[in-house]
N, CA, C, O and CB atoms as a CASP TS submission, in Angstrom:
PFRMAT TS
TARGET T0000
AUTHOR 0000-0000-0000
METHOD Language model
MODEL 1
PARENT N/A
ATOM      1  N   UNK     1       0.834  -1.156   0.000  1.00  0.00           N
ATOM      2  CA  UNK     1       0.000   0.000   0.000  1.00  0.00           C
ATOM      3  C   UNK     1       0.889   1.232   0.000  1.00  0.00           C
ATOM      4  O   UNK     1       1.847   1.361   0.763  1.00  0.00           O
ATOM      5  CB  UNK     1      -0.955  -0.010   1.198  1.00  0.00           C
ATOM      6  N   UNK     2       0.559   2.018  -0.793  1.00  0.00           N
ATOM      7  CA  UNK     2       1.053   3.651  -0.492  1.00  0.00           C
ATOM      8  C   UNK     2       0.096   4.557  -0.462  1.00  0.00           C
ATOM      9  O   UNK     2      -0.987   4.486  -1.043  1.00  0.00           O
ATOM     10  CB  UNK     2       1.981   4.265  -1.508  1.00  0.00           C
ATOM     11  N   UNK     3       0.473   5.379   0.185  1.00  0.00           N
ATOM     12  CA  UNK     3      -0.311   6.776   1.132  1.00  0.00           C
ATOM     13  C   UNK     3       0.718   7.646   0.339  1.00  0.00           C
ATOM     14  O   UNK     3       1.941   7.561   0.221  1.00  0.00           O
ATOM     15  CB  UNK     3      -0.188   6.894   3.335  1.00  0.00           C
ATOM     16  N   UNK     4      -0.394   8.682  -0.260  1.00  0.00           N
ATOM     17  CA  UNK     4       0.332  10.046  -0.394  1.00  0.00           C
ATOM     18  C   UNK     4      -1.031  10.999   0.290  1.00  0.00           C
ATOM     19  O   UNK     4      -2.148  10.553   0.549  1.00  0.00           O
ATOM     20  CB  UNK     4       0.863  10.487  -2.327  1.00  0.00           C
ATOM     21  N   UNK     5      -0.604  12.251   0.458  1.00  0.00           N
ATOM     22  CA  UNK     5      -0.895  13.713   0.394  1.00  0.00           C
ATOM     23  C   UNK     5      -0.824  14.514  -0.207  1.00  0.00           C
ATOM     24  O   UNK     5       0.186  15.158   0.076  1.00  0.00           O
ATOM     25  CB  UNK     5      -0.615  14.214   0.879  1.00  0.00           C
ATOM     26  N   UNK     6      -1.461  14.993  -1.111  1.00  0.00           N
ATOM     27  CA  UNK     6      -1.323  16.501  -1.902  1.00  0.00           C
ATOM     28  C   UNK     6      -2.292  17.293  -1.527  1.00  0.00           C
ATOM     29  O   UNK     6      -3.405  16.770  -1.574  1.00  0.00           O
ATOM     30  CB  UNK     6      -1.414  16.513  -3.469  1.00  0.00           C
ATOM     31  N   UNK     7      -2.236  18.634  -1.087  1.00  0.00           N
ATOM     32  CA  UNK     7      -2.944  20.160  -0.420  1.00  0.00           C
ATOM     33  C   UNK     7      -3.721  19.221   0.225  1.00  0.00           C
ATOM     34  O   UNK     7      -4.771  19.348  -0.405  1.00  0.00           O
ATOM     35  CB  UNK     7      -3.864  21.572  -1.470  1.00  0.00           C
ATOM     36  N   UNK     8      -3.984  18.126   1.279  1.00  0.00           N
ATOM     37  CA  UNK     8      -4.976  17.801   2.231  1.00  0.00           C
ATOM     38  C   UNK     8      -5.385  16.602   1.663  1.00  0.00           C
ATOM     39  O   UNK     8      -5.850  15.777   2.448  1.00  0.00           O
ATOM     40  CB  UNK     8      -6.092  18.819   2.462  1.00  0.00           C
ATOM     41  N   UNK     9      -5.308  16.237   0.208  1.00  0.00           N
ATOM     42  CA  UNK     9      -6.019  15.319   0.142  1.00  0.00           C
ATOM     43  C   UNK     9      -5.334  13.920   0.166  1.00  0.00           C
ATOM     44  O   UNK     9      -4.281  13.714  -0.438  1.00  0.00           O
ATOM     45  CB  UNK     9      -6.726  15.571  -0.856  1.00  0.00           C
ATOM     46  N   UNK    10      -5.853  13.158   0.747  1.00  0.00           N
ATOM     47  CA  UNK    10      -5.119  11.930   1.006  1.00  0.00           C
ATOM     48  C   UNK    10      -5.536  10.740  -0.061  1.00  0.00           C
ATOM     49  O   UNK    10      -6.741  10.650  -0.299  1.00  0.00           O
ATOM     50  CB  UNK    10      -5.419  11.483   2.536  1.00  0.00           C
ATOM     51  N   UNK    11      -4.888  10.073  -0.542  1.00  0.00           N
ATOM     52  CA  UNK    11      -5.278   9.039  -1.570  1.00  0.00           C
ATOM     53  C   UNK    11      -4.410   7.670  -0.666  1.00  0.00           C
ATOM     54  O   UNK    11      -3.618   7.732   0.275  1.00  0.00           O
ATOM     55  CB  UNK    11      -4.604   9.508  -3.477  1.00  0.00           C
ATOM     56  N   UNK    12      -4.908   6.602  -1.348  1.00  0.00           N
ATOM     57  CA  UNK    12      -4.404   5.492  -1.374  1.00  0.00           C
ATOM     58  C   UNK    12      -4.099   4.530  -2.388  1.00  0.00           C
ATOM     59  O   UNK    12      -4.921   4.476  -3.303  1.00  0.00           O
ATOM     60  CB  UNK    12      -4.923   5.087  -0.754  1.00  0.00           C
ATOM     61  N   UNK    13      -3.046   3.702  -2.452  1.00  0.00           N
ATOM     62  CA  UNK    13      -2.996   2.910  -3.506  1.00  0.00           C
ATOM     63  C   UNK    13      -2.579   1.464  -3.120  1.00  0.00           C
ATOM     64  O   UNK    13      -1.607   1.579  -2.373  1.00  0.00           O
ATOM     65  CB  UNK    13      -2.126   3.509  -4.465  1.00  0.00           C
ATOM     66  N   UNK    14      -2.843   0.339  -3.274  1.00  0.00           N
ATOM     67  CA  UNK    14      -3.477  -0.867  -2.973  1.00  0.00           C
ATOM     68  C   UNK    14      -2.788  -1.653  -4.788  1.00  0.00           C
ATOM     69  O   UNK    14      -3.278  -1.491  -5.906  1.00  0.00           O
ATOM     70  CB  UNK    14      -5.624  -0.576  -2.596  1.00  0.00           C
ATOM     71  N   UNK    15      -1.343  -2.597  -4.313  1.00  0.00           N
ATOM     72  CA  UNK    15      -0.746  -3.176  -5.498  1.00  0.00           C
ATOM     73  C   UNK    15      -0.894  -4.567  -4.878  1.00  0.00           C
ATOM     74  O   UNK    15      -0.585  -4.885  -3.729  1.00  0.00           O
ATOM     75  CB  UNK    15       0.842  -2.640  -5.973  1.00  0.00           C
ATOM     76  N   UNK    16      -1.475  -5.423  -5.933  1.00  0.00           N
ATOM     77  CA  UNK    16      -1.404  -6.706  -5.725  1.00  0.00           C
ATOM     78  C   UNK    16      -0.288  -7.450  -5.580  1.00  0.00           C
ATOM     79  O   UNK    16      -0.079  -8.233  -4.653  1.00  0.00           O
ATOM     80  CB  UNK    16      -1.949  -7.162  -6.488  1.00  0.00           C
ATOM     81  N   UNK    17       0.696  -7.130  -6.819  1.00  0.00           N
ATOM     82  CA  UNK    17       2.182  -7.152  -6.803  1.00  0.00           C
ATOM     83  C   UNK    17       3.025  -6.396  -6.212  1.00  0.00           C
ATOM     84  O   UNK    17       2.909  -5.172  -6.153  1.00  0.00           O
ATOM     85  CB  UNK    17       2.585  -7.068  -7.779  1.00  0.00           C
ATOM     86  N   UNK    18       4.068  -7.135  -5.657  1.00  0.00           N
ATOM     87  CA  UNK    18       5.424  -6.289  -5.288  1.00  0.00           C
ATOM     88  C   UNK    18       6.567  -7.173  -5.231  1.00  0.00           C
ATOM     89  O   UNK    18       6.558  -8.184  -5.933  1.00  0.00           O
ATOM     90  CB  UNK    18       5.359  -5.532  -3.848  1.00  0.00           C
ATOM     91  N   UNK    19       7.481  -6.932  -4.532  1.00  0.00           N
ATOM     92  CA  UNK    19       8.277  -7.870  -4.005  1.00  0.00           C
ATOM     93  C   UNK    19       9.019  -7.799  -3.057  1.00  0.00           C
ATOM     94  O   UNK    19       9.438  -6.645  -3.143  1.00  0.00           O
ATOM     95  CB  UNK    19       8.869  -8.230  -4.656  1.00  0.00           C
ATOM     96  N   UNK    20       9.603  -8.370  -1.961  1.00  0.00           N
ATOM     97  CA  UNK    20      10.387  -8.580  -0.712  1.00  0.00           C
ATOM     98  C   UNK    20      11.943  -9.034  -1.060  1.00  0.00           C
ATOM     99  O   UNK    20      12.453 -10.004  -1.621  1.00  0.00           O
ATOM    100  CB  UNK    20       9.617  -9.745   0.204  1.00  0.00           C
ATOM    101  N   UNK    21      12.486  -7.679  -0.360  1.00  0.00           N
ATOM    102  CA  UNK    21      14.132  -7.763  -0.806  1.00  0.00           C
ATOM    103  C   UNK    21      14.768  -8.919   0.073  1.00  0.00           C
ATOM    104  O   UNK    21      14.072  -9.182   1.054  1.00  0.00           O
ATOM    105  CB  UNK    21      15.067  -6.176  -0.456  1.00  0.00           C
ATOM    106  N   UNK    22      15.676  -9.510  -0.021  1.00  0.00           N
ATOM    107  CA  UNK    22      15.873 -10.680   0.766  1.00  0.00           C
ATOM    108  C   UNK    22      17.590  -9.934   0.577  1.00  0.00           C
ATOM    109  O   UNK    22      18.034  -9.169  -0.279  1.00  0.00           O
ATOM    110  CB  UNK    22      15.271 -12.557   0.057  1.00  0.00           C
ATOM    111  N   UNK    23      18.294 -10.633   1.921  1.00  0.00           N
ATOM    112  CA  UNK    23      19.486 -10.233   2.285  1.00  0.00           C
ATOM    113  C   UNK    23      20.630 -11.976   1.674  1.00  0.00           C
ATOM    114  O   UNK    23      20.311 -13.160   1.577  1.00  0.00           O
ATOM    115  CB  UNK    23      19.316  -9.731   4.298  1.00  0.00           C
ATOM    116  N   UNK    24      21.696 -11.368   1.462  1.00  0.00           N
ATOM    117  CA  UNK    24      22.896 -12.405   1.232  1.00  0.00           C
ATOM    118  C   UNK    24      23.078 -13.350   2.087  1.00  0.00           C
ATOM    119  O   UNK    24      23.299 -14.519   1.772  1.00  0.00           O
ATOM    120  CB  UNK    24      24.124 -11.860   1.191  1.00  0.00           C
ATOM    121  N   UNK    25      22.983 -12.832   3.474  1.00  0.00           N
ATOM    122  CA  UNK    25      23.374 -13.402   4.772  1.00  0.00           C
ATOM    123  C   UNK    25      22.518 -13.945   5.414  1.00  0.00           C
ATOM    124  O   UNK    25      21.317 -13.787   5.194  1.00  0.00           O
ATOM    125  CB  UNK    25      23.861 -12.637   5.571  1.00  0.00           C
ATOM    126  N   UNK    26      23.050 -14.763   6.421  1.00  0.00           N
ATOM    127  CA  UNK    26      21.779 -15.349   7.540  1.00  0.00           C
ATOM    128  C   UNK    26      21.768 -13.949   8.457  1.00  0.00           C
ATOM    129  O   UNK    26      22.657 -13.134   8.703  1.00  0.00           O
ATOM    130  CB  UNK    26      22.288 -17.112   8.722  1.00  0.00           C
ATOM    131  N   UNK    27      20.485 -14.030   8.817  1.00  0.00           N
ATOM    132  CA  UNK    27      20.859 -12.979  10.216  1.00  0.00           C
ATOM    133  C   UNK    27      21.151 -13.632  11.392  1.00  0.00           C
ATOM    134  O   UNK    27      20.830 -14.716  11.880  1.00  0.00           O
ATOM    135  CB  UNK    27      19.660 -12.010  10.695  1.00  0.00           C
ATOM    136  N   UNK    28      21.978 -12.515  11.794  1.00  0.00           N
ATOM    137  CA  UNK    28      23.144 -12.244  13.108  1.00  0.00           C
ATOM    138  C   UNK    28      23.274 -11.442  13.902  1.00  0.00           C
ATOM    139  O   UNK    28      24.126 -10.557  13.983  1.00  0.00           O
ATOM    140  CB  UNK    28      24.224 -12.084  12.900  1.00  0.00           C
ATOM    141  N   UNK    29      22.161 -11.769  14.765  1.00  0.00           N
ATOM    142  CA  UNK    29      21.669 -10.273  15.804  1.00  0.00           C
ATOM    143  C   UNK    29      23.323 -10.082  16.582  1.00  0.00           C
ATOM    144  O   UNK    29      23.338  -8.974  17.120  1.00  0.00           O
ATOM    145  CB  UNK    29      19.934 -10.750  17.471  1.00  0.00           C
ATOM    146  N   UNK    30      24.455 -10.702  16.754  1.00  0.00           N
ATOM    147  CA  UNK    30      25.355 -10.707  17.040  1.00  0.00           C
ATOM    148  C   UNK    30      26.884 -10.086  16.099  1.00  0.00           C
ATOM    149  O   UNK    30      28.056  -9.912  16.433  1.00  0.00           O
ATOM    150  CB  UNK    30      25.140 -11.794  17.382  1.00  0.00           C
ATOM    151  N   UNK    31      26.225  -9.921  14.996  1.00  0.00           N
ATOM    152  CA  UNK    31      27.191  -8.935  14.134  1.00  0.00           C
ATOM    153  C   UNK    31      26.861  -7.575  13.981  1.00  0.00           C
ATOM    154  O   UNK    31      27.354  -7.350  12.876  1.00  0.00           O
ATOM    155  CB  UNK    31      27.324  -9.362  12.771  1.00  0.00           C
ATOM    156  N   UNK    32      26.452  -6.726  14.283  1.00  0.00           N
ATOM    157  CA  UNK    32      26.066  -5.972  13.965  1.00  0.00           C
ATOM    158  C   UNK    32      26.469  -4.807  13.068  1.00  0.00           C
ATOM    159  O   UNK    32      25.818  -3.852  12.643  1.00  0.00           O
ATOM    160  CB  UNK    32      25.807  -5.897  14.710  1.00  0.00           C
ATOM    161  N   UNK    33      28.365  -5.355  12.829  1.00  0.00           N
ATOM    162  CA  UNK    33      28.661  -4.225  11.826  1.00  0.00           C
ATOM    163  C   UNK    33      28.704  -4.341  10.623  1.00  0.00           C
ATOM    164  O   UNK    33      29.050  -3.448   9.849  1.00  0.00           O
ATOM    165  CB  UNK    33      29.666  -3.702  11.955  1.00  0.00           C
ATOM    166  N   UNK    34      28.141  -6.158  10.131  1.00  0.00           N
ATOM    167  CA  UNK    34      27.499  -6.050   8.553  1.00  0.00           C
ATOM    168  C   UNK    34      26.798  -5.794   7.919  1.00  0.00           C
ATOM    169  O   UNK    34      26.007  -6.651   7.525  1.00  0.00           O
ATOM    170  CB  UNK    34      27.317  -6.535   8.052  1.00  0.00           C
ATOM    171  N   UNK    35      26.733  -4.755   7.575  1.00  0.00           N
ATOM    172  CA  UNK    35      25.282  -4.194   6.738  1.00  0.00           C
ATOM    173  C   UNK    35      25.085  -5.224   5.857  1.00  0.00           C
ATOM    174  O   UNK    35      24.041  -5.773   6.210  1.00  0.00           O
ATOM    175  CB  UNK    35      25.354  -2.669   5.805  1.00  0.00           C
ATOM    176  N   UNK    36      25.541  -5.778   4.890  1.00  0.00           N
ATOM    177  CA  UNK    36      25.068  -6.941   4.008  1.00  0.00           C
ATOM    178  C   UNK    36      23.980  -8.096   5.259  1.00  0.00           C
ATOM    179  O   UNK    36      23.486  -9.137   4.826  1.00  0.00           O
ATOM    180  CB  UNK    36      26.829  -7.882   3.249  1.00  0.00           C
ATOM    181  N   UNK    37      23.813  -7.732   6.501  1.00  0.00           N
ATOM    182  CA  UNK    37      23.022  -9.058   7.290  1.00  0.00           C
ATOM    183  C   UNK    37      22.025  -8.123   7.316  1.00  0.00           C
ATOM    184  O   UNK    37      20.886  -8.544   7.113  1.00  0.00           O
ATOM    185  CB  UNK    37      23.563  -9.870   8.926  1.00  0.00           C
ATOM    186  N   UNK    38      22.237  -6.526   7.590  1.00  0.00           N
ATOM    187  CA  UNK    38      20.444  -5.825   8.316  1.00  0.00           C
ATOM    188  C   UNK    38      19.974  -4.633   7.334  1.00  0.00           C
ATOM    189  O   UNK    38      18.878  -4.091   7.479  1.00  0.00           O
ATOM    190  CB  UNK    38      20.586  -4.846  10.313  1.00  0.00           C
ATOM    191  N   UNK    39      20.983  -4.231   6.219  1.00  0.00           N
ATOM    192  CA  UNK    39      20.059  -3.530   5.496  1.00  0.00           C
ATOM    193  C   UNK    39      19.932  -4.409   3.969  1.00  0.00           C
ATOM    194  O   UNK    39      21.010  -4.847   3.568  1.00  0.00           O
ATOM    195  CB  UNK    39      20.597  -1.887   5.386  1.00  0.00           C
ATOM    196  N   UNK    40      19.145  -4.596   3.404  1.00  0.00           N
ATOM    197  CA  UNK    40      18.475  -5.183   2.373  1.00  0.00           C
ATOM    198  C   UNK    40      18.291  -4.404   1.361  1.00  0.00           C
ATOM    199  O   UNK    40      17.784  -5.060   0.451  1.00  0.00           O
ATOM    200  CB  UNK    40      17.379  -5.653   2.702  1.00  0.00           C
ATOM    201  N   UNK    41      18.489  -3.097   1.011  1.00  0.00           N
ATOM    202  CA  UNK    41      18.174  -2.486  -0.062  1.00  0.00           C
ATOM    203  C   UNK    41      19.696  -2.922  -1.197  1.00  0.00           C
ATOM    204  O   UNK    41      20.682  -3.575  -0.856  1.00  0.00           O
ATOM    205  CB  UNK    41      17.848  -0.742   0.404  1.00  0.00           C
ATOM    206  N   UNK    42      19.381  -2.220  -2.738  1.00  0.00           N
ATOM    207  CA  UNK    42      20.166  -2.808  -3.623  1.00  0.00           C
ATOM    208  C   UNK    42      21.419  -2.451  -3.453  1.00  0.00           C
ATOM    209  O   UNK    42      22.435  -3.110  -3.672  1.00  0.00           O
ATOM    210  CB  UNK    42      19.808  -2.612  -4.810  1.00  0.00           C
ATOM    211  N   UNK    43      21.266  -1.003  -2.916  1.00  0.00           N
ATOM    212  CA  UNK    43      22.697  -0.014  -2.895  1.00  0.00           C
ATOM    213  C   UNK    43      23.981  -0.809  -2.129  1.00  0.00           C
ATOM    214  O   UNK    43      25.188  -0.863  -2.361  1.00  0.00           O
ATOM    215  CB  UNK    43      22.364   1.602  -1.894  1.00  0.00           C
ATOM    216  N   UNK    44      23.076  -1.416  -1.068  1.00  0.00           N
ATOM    217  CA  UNK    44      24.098  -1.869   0.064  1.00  0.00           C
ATOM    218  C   UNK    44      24.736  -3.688  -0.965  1.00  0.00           C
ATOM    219  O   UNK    44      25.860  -4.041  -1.319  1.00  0.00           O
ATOM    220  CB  UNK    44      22.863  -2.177   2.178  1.00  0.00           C
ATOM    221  N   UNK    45      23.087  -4.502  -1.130  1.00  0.00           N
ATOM    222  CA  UNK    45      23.315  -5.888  -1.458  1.00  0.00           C
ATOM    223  C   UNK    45      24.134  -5.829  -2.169  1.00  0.00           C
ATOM    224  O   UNK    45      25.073  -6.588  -1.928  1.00  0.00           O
ATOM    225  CB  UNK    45      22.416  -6.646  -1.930  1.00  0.00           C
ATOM    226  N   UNK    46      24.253  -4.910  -3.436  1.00  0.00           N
ATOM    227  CA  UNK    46      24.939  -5.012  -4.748  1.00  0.00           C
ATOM    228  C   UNK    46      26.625  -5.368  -4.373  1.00  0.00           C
ATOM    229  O   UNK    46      27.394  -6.105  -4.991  1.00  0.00           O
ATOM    230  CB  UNK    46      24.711  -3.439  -5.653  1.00  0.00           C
ATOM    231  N   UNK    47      26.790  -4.823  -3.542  1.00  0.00           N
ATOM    232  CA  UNK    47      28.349  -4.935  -3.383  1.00  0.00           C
ATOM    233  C   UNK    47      29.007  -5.666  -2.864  1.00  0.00           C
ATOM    234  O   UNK    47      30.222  -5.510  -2.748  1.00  0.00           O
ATOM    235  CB  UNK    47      28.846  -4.192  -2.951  1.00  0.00           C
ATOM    236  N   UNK    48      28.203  -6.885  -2.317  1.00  0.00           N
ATOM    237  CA  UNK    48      28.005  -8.089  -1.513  1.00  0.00           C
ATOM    238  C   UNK    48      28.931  -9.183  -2.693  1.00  0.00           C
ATOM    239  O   UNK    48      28.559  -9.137  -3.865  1.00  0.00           O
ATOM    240  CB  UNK    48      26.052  -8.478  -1.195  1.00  0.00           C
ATOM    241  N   UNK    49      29.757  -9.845  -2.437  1.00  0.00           N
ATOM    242  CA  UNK    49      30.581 -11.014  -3.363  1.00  0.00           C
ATOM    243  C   UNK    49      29.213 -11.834  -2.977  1.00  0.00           C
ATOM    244  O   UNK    49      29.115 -12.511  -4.000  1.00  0.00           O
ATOM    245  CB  UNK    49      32.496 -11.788  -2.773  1.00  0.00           C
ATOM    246  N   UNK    50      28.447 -12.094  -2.420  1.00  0.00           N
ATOM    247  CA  UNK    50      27.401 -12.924  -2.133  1.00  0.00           C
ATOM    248  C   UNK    50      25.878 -12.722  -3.148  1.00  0.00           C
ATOM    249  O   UNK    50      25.197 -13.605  -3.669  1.00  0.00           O
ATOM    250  CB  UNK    50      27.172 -12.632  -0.560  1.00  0.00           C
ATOM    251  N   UNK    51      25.697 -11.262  -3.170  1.00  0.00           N
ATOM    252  CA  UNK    51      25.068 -11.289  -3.973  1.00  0.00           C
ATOM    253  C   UNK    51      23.625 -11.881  -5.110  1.00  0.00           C
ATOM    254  O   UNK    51      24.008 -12.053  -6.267  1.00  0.00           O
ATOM    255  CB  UNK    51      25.749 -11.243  -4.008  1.00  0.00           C
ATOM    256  N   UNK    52      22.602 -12.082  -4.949  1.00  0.00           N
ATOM    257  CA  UNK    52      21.695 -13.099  -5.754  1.00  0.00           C
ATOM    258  C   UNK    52      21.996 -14.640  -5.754  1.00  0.00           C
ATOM    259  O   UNK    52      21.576 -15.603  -6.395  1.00  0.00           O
ATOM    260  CB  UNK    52      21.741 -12.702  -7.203  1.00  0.00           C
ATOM    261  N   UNK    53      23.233 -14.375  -4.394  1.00  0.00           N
ATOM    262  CA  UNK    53      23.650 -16.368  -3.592  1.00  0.00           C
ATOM    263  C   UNK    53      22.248 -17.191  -3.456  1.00  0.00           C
ATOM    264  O   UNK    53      22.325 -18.418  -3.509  1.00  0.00           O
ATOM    265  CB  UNK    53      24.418 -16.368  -1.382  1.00  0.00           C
ATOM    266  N   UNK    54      20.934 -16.562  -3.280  1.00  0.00           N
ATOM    267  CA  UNK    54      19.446 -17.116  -2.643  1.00  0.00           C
ATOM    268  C   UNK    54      18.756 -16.880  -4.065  1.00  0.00           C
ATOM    269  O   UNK    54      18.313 -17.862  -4.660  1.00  0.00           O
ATOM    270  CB  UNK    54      18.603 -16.070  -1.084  1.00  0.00           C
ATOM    271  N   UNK    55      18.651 -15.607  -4.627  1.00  0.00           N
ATOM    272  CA  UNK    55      17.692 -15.401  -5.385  1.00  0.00           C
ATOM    273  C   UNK    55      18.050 -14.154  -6.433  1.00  0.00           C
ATOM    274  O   UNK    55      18.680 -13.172  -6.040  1.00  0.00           O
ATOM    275  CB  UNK    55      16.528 -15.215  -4.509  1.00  0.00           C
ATOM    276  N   UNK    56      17.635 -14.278  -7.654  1.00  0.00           N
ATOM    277  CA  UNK    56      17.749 -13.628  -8.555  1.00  0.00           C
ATOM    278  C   UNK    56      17.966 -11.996  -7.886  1.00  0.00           C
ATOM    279  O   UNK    56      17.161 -11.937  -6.956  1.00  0.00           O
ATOM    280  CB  UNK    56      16.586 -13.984  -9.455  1.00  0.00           C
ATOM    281  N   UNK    57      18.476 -11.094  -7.953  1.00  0.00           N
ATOM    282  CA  UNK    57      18.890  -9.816  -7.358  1.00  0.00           C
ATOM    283  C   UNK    57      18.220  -9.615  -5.888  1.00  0.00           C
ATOM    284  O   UNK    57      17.562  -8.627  -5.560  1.00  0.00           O
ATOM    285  CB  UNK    57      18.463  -8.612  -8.363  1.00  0.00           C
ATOM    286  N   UNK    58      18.519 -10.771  -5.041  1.00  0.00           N
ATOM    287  CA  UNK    58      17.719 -10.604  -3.564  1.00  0.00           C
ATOM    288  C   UNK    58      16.665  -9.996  -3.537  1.00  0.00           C
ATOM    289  O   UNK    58      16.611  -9.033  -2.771  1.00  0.00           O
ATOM    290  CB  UNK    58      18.355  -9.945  -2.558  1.00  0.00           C
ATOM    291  N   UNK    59      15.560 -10.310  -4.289  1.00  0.00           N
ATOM    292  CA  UNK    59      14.032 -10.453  -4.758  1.00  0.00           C
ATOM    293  C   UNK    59      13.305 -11.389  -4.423  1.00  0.00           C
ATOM    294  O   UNK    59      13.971 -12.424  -4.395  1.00  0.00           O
ATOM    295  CB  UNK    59      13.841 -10.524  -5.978  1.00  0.00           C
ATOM    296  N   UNK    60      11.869 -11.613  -4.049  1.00  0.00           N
ATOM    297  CA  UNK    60      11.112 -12.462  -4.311  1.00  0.00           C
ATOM    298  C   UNK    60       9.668 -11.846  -4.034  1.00  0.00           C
ATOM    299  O   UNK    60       9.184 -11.364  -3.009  1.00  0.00           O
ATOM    300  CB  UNK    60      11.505 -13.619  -3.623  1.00  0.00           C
ATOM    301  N   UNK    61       9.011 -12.085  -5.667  1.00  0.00           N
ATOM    302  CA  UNK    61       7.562 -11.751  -5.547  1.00  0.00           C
ATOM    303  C   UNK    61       6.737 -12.155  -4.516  1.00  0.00           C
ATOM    304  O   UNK    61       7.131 -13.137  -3.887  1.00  0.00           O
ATOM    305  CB  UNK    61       6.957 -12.155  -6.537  1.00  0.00           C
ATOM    306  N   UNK    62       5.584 -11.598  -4.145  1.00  0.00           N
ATOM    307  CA  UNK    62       5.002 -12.344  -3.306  1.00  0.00           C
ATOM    308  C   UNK    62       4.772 -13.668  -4.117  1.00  0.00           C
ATOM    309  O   UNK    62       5.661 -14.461  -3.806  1.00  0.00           O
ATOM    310  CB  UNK    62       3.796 -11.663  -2.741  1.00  0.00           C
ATOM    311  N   UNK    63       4.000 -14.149  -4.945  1.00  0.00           N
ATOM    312  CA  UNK    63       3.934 -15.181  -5.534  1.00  0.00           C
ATOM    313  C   UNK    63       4.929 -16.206  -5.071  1.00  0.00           C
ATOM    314  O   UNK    63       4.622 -17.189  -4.397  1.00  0.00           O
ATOM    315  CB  UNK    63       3.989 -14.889  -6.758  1.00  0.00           C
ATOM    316  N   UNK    64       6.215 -15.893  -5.501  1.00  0.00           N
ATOM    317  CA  UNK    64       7.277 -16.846  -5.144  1.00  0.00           C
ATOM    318  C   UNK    64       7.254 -17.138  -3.873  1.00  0.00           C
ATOM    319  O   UNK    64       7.065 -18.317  -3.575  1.00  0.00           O
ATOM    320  CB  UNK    64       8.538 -16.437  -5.435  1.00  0.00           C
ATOM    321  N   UNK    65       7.433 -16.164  -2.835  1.00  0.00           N
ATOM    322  CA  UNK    65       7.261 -16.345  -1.748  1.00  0.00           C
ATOM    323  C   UNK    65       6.630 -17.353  -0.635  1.00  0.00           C
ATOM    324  O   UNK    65       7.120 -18.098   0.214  1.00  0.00           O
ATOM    325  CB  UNK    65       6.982 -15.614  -1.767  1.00  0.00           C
ATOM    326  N   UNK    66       4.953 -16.930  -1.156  1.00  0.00           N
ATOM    327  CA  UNK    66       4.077 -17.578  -0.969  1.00  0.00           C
ATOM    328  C   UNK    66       4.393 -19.120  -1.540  1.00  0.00           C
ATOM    329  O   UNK    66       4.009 -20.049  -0.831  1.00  0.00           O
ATOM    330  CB  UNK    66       3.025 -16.857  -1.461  1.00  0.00           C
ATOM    331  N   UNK    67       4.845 -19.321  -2.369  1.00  0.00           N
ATOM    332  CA  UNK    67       5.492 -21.007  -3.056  1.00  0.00           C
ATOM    333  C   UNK    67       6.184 -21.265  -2.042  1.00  0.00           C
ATOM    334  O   UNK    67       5.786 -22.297  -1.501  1.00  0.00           O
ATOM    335  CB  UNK    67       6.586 -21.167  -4.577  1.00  0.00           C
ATOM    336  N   UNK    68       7.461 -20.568  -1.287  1.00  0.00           N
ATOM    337  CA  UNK    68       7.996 -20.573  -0.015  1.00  0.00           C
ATOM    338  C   UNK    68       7.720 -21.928   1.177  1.00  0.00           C
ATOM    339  O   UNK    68       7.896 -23.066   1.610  1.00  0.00           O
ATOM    340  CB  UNK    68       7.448 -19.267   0.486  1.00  0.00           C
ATOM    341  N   UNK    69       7.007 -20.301   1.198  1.00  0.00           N
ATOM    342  CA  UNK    69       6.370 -21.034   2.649  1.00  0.00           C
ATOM    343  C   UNK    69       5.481 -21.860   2.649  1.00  0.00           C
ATOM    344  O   UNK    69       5.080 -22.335   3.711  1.00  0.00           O
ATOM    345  CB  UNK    69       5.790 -20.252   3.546  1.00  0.00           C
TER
END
């Protein structure tokens, strides 16, 4: 879902699709100075030698997902 505001008025938008960034690493509440384990966006993953190790550019549709679990 996204929420915007313009002059007061509030809208919503409601996507069936998206997808969930997935990280290189296992998490490690005990490392805390690898960003490749707690931030997930591309800027950080990309630079990871690990890299799309799980999944095509640390992506997964919900669809896939849902196959998952």
């Amino acid at each position: 879902m996204m929420l915007t505001s313009v002059n007061g008025i509030l809208k919503a938008y409601w996507y069936k699709e998206g997808y969930i960034r997935t990280s290189s690493f296992n998490f490690n509440l005990e490392d805390t100075d690898n960003l490749f384990i707690h931030l997930t966006n591309d800027a950080i993953q990309k630079n990871s030698d690990f890299y799309e190790k799980y999944e095509p550019a640390n992506k997964l549709s919900y669809t896939e997902f849902q196959r998952y679990l």
